[in-house]
N, C-alpha and C positions, 0 to 999 in steps of 0.2 A: 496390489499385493494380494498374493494366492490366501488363503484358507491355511495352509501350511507354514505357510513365515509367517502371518499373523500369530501361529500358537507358539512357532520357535521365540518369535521375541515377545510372548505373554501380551499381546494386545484384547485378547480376545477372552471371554471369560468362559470355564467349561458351563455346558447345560445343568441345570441346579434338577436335575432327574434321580430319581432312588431318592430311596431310603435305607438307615440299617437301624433293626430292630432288635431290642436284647428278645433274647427267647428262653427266659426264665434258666429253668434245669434241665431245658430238650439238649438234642443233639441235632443240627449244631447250637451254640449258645447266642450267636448270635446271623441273622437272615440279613440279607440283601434286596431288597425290594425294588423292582421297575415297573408302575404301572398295576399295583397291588398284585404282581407276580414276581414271584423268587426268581434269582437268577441262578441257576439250577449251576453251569458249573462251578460258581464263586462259592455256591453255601457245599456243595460236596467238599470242594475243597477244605472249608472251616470246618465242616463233618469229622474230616480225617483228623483235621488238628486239634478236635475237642478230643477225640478217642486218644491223641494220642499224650493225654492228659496237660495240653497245651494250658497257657492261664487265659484266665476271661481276658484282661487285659491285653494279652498275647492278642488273643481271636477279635476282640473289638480293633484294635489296630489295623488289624491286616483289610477286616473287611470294610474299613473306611478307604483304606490305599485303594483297592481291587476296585471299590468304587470310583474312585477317582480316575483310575484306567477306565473302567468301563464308559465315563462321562466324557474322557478326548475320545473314545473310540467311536463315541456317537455323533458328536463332533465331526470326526474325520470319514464318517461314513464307512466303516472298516469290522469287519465281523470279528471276533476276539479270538477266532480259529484262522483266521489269514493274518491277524497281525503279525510286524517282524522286528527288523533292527528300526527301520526307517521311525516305524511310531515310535519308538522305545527314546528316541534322540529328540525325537517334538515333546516328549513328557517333559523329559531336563529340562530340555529350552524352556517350556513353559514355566516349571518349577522355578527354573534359576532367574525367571523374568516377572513371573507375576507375583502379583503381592499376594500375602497369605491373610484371610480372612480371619486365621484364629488368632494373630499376631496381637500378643498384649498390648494394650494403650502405653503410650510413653509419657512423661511428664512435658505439661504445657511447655512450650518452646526450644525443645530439643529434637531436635533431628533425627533420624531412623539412622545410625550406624556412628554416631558421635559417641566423644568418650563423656561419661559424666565425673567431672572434677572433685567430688565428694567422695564417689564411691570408685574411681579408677576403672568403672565398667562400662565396656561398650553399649551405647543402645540396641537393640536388636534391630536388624536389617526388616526393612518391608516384605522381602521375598522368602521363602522357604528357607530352613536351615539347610547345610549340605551335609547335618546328620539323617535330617528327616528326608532328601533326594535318595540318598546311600539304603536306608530304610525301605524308601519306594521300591528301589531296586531289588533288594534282595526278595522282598513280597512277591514279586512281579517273576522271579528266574524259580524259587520255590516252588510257583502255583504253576507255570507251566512243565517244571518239572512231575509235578504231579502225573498232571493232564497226560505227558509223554507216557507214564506207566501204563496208559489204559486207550493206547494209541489213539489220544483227544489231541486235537492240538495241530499246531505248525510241528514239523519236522524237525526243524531244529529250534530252540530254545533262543526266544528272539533277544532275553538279558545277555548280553557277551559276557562269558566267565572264562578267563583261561586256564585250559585244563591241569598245569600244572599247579594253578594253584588248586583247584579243585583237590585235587589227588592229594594237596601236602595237609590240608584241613580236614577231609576224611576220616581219618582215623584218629586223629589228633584226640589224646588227655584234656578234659576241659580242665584239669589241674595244672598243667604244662603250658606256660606264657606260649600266646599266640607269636607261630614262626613271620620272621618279615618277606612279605612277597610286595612286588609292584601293584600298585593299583590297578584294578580291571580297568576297560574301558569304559567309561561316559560316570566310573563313581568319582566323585567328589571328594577335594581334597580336604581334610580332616583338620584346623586349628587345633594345635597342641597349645593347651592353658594352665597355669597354674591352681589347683582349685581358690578360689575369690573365699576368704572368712571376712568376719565381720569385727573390725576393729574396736575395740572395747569401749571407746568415748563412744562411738557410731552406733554398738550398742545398747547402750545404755539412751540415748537418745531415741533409738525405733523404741526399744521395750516400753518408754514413760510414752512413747504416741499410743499406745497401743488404750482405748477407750475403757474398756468393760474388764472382769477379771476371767472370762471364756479366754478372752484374746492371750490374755497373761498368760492364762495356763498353758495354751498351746504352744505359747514362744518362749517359755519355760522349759518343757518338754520338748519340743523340738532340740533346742543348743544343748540338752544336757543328756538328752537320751541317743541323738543323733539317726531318728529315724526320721525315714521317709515321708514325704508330705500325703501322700493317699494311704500309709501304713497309720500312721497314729491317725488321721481321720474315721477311718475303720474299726476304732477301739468300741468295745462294749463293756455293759457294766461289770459283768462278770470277770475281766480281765483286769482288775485294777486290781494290785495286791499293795492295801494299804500298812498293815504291818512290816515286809519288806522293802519296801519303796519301789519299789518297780509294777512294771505293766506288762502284758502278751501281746504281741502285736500280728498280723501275718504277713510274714515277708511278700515281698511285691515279687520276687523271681521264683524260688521254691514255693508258696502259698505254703510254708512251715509257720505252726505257731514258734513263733520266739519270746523268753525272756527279755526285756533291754532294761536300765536304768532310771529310774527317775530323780531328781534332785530335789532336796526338800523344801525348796524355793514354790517349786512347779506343782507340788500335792497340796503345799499351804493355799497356792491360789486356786488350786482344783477344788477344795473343801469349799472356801470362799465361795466361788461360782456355783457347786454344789447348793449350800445356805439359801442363796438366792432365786435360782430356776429348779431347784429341787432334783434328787436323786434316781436317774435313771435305773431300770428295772435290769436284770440277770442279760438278758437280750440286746436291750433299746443303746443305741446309740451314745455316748457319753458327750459327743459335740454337737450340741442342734443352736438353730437358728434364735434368736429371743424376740421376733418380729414376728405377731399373729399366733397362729397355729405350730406348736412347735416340730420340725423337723430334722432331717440327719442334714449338719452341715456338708455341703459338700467342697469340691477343690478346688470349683471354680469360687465360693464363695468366699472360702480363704484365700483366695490368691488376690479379690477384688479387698479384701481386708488390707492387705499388704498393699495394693495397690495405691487406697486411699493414704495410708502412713509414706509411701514412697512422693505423690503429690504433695504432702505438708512438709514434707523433710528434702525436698530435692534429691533424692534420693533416686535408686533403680534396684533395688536389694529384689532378690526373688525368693520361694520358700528354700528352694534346695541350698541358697548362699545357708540359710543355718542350721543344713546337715555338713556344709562345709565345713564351717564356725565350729559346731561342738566336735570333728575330728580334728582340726589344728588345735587347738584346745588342750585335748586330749593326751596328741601325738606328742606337744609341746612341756608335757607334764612329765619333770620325772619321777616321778611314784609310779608311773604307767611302761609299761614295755609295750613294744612296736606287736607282739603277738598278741596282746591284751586290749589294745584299740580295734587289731583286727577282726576281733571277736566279739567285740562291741558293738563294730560300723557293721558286720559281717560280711565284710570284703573278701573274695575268693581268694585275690593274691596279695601276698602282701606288700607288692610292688606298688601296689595302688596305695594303700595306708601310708606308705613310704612318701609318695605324692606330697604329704603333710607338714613334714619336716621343713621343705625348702621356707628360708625367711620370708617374709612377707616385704613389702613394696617397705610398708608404714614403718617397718622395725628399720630394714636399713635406711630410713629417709632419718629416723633421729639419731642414729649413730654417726652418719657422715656430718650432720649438722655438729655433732660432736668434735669429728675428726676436723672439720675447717674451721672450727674459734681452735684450735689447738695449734697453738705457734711451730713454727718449722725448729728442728733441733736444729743447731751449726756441728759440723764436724769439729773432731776433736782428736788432737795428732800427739805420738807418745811424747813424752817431756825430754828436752835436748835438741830437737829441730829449731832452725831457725826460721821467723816469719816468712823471710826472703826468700830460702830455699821450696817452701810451701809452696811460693806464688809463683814460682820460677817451675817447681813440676807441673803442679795441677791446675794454674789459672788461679784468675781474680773468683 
């Protein structure tokens, strides 16, 4: 077997070469490193995307992908200015085939792609998501688009994008629901899911696992405020308005400070926590670590929080399930209108918010259990008929 099929069916692993370096407040923000030298077209490219007020998050993404092309292309022996369709089809392959390194732990004796009986949720598959394939791609047709402006590059743009749909997305309203076109070639088909909340006995069972009153507060704030997991870890002191009950956060797509909610549940275990590792400064951090030296929690360490509660509970809950949870909540509230969740969750459309509404699994599991102890009515025929002629129309 060639070099080639090996990486189509993920046998092979790429070269663990590069690095990517945050680069503070420069431009770009974040470097590409081969060998303690940049790789001069990947960072021009992050260059353009910092200026063109791209987010950190944005630019750290991309330059992970870019790297990851450039590690088959070293792989395949293939300069990043001759690559074409042909590499572009070995990434998938390899994507859709090899396992992902960053792939959460699962709970002891569950399988990569089973359902877990508790929480109604898939395990996650060993191999890349076909959000994060779809992701690769668009990075990958982007960057040589660049390249194309400053005649760098292959001649033609080795991501295959059809021009029609190019042309319909274009000019496109980002207020205006995305038009439906076919899937390009080699993107990946998209699972449509209902968003997973968190059942309220389920609950109530994660919250009492949860060890310390940091933990509490977070998961407090998370289901009540309904923000993002790297958004409320970002929180500082200065942004807690304890008279109001709410907090500022910075949205993860616009980098907008926003307003959101807090529940008085979530501030009483905040003060608590507060009491005991004491009161972070105007700047500092309000999530840090309580092992050693204190520092700013980060998202891998809550996620390894949750992790630990998912092992004792048989569980697979992740953090975004209770940005799910406090929008079904929400949505399910009538004090609340669908324009007032959406302003909340700060969902572009409301079509998404809408997403919310649908029942859940667990609601109609006890209604039907309902509907089968519930004896069958017999029909019932005006007064004046005879039994004989009954059975003589319609049957026994």
């Amino acid at each position: 077997m060639d070099v080639r099929e090996s990486v189509r069916k993920g046998l092979v692993p790429l070269p663990a070469i590069g690095t990517v370096t945050h680069n503070a407040n420069e431009v770009p923000r974040f470097i590409v490193e081969i060998d303690d030298r940049q790789v001069e077209p990947i960072c021009a490219y992050l260059g353009e995307l910092a200026l063109a007020d791209g987010s950190p998050l944005t630019s750290k993404s991309y330059a992970y992908d870019l790297l990851r092309w450039w590690r088959l292309l070293a792989l395949l022996d293939v300069a990043w200015d001759r690559a074409g369709r042909g590499e572009v089809e070995l990434l998938v392959g390899w994507m859709r085939s090899a396992t992902n390194p960053q792939r959460r732990r699962t709970v002891a004796g569950r399988q990569a792609g089973s359902v877990n009986l508790r929480t109604g949720k898939q395990a996650l598959r060993a191999g890349y998501a076909p959000s994060t394939i779809n992701h690769q791609l668009t990075v990958l047709a982007e960057f040589y688009d660049f390249h194309r402006l400053f005649d760098r590059g292959p001649q033609h743009n080795p991501v295959p994008v059809p021009q029609r749909r190019r042309e319909g997305l274009a000019h496109r309203s980002p207020m205006e629901p995305v038009p439906g076109f076919r899937r390009a070639p080699l993107r990946q088909k998209m699972p449509k899911r209902a968003p997973r909340s968190i059942p309220d006995a389920l609950w109530d069972e994660l919250f009492a696992s949860m060890g310390n009153d940091r933990d509490r507060a977070l998961l407090a704030f998370y289901v009540s405020s309904g923000a993002r997991a790297s958004e409320l870890l970002e929180l500082i002191g200065e942004r807690v308005d304890w008279g109001c009950q709410q907090i500022w956060v910075v949205s993860k797509g616009s980098r907008d400070l926003s307003m959101i909610p807090g529940s008085p549940d979530a501030f009483a275990y905040l003060a608590r926590y507060f009491d005991v590792f004491g009161t972070p400064g105007p700047a500092e951090r309000v999530w840090r670590t309580m092992r050693g030296e204190p520092r700013p929690l980060t998202y891998w360490a809550m996620r390894r929080v949750m992790q630990r509660a998912n092992e004792k509970l048989g569980t697979n809950w992740s953090l975004h399930d209770l940005r799910h949870t406090a929008a079904t909540r929400m949505a399910t509230d009538p004090a609340l209108t669908l324009p007032e969740v959406q302003t909340i969750m700060r969902h572009r459309h409301l079509a998404t918010t809408e997403a919310y509404l649908q029942p859940r699994v667990e609601e109609l599991h006890d209604k039907l259990q309902e509907h089968f102890r519930r004896s069958r009515s017999k029909p019932s025929y005006v007064a004046g008929y005879q039994a004989e002629d009954i059975t003589t129309v319609f049957g026994e």
